[in-house]
C-alpha positions, 0 to 999 in steps of 0.5 A: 500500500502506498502512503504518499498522495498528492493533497497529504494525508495523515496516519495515526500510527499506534507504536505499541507499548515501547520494543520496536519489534511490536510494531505492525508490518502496517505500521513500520511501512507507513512510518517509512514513507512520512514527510512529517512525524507528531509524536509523542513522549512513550515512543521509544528511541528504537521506533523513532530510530525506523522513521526516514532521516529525512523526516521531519519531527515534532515532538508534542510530548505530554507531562503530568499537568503539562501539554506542550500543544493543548490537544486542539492545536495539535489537531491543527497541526496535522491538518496544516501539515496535511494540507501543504500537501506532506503526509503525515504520521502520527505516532503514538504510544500503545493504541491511538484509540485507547486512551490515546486521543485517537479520537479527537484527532480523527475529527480534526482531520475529518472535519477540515476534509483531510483524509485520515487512515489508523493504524492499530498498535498493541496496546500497553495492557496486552504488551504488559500482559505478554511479557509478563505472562499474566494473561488479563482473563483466565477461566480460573479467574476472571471473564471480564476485563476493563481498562481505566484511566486513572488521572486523579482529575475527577476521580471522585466523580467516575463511576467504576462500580462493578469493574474490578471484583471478583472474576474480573480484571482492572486495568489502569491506565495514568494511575501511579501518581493518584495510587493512594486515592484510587486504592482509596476509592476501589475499597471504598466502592467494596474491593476488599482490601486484600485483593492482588495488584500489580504493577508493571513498569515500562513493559517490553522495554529494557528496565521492565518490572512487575512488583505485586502487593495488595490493594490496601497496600498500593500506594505505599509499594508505589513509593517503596518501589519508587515506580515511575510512569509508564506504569500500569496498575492490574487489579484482580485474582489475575496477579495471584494466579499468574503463571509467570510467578509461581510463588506470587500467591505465596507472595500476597498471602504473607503480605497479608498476615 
């Protein structure tokens, strides 16, 4: 397929959650035909290390309380690369339509009638789950998943009834800095508080980590363990029961004592 048109065009491409080898064949070829590049912070040096030299790069990489381009403008900004006529590839970490924004940019680009094409990417929760063989469902322990995010602005006001429990696994996404008032609201929504967590740190990237504990104690592994973002949080019986650790259950039940 090729990627080049006369009038521009842009790809949101999903670079998955950090090994280059992750990418989708779809992926790695649209990343070589791009004129320009609008990426984001979680994409790694090895993926950005496929794009053509001679692309030119923007970075719009988002911090905790600090956008470098609010959302709207970088929505503008695709267009007008566009719209001069280049094509335009925009990279994000994961999956563009999970909590990537995939959305808002589509509509961007549609609503100035530029044509716009997504490229999947592995999500950061299946990455995490592969290469930590701790499977999001199981028929031991849970049928139902869900994926949240965690961002502590209007946590208080977000209704996650029913998503973590027993036979069922949570996800979440942007939630070590809010680990404390998450922990917080789970237990206060009924979670018992001896139900296993995890935390993987940058999953299929170098440094990975996977530490566990139980939910009432989340927060303080957070510090203990000085986790930094990317990071995920996987609440369920998933954690105890995972094949990659063995001893896991062991593990939460002296912790537990």
């Amino acid at each position: 397929m090729g990627y080049h048109t006369q009038s521009g065009r842009v790809v949101l491409v999903g670079a998955g959650p950090g090994a280059a080898d992750l990418l989708t064949i779809r992926a790695v070829r649209a990343m070589s035909a791009a004129d320009v590049v609008v990426h984001d912070g979680l994409v790694g040096d090895e993926v950005m290390a496929l794009l053509p030299a001679t692309a030119r790069r923007i970075s719009v990489a988002k911090q905790r309380a600090r956008h470098s381009l609010p959302q709207a403008q970088i929505g503008a900004l695709l267009v007008k690369e566009a719209l001069a006529g280049n094509t335009v590839i925009r990279l994000k970490g994961g999956d563009p339509f999970i909590f990537g924004r995939g959305g808002e940019e589509v509509d961007a680009c549609v609503a100035a009638g530029v044509p716009v094409e997504v490229i999947p990417g592995i999500s950061a929760a299946n990455g995490a789950a592969a290469a930590l063989l701790l499977p999001l469902t199981h028929r031991d322990h849970a049928s139902t998943v869900s994926f949240v995010a965690g961002e502590c602005r209007g946590l208080a006001q977000q209704d996650w009834a029913g998503l973590a429990g027993k036979g069922r696994t949570l996800v979440i996404y942007m939630g070590i800095a809010g680990a404390g008032p998450i922990a917080e609201k789970l237990m206060a929504d009924g979670l018992a508080p001896d139900t296993p967590v995890a935390v993987v740190e940058r999953a299929t990237q170098p440094g990975q980590r996977l530490v566990t504990s139980l939910l009432a104690d989340l927060a303080g592994l957070v510090a203990r363990e000085a986790i930094r973002s990317p990071a995920l949080i996987i609440v369920g019986e998933v954690v105890a029961g995972s094949v990659a650790r063995p001893a896991l259950a062991k593990d939460i039940a002296c912790l537990a004592c």
